[in-house]
C-alpha angles and dihedrals in degrees: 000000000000093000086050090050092047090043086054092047091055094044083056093048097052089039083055101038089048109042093033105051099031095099091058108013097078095059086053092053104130111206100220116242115237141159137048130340123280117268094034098130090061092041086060095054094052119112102158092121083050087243134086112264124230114278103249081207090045119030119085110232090252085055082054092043091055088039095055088035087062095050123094123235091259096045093049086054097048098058087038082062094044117036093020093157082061114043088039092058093038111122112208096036130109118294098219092046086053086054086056094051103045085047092061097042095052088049090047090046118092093185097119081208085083106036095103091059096059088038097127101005090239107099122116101236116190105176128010121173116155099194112132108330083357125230137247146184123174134179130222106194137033103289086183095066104012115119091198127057133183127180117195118213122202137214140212123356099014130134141117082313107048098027095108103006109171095236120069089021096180092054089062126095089227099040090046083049103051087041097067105039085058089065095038127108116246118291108031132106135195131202127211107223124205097142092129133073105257130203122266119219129343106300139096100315085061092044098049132050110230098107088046091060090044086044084045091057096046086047101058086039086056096040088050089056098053082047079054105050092043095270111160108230115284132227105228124201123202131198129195113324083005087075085051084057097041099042086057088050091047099102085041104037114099097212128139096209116027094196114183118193117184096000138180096203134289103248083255125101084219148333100292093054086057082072092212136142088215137111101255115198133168144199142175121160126230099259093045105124091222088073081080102054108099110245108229136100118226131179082328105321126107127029109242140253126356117272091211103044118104094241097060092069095234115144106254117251107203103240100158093117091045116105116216140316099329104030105099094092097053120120113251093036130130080222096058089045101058093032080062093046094058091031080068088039101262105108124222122303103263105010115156134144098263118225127231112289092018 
């Protein structure tokens, strides 16, 4: 009787999804970026070093990591001048010469979309490709010397422009970010992650899982380079659609913590389906909205149990004192207190797996 129930819950939710939101979902249909880098055809014609240079489409990020490891100073800067879109997205090579990229391109660029990025010139700027939304990653903390790392993934409506809005700071990469290296112990870093095409609104590209694939593909991409470039493994949280992505790039993603926080579901019935060798938590606080999407996946649509439910198997993050959606980040909270515990290693107090009926 329950998994009829459940089955006539999700024929409700795509009827609903997809005769509700047809007049206006499909303007909001986002086409997911992939592939390499801009500016790659002319990376591969170039033969200033006399050699031929890594395929950004073909070569893995520890390829681009030997590659940049047998350059001299002179030469890494040189490709960072000419070809800057590449080496700045390249995932694999060195973090300070991706700072210097980015730098470049964002002070090259005269789309006022991106003027806030390149504000003082001193922002540690991972990834930058302005193609379509555009796309961002920066970094607060020393990832060269940093012991602990952390990587936040964000969900829905995020990209160069949203990326650190003023309003709804905390639901924001970079305000998450910031948030929580303020509460972390020394030596750690955290990057703030908007490097996929995420949904806009609340239509078929939320309820279905096509731009999380795309977003889990980019993420392990992204994860592989850190590991590259000497990078410790990081802990990645992951809010809203972000735990869609990171949920797909569970069984790939080299992280030591998977943390989901408002969540629609992972795409997995329960921890072990994520088929991962990290530390899964969850938490969603009692006043979040996603607590009433049904949890269920359906001919596409839906994304699957609940993360935070006991049944799932995630160890429980404590979220009472969180408002909203995009509250968990916020100083004073239970949430940012225990991100930050397992951020430095400790885990949250408290967090164990919770067993059925807890």
């Amino acid at each position: 009787m329950r998994r009829y129930a459940r089955t006539l819950v999700a024929v409700a939710l795509a009827t609903t999804v997809v005769t509700g939101t047809a007049g206006w979902a499909s303007g909001n249909a986002q086409q997911a970026l992939t592939g390499p880098p801009p500016g790659t055809s002319a990376w591969r014609a170039d033969h200033v070093l006399g050699r031929t240079l890594p395929d950004p489409a073909r070569a893995t990020p520890a390829q681009v990591g030997r590659f940049f490891r047998g350059l001299s100073e002179q030469d890494r800067l040189t490709l960072a001048a000419r070809h800057p879109l590449v080496v700045g997205n390249l995932d694999g090579a060195p973090v300070e010469l991706r700072y210097r990229a980015n730098a470049l391109s964002l002070k090259g660029s005269h789309d006022p979309r991106y003027a806030h990025l390149a504000a003082d010139g001193q922002r540690q700027i991972l990834a930058f490709d302005p193609r379509g939304r555009g796309q961002v990653a920066e970094v607060f903390g020393d990832l060269n010397t940093a012991r602990r790392v952390s990587v936040v993934v964000p969900g829905s409506d995020i990209d160069a422009g949203t990326f650190d809005r003023s309003n709804d700071v905390y639901g924001t990469p970079a305000g998450m970010a910031k948030s929580l290296y303020s509460r972390t112990g020394r030596g750690s870093a955290v990057v703030a992650w908007a490097g996929y095409t995420t949904p806009v609104g609340v239509g078929i590209d939320a309820a279905t899982g096509s731009l999380a694939e795309a977003g889990a593909d980019r993420l392990t991409r992204f994860t592989d380079g850190l590991a590259a470039d000497g990078v410790p493994a990081p802990a990645v949280f992951c809010h809203s659609y972000g735990s869609v992505v990171c949920g797909l790039a569970a069984p790939r993603l080299r992280a030591t913590d998977l943390v989901v926080l408002g969540s629609p579901g992972m795409r997995a019935d329960n921890v072990r389906a994520l088929h991962t060798g990290a530390r899964v938590w969850a938490a969603k606080d009692p006043s979040d909205w996603i607590d009433r999407v049904p949890n269920v996946e359906f001919a596409g649509l839906g994304h699957g149990a609940d993360p935070a439910s006991p049944e799932f198997g995630a160890r429980r993050v404590p979220a009472d004192d969180a408002h909203g959606h995009t509250g968990y980040f916020a100083p004073g909270t239970e949430s940012l207190a225990a991100f930050a515990a397992i951020a430095d290693g400790a885990g949250a107090p408290g967090g164990r797996p919770r067993p059925a009926g807890e």
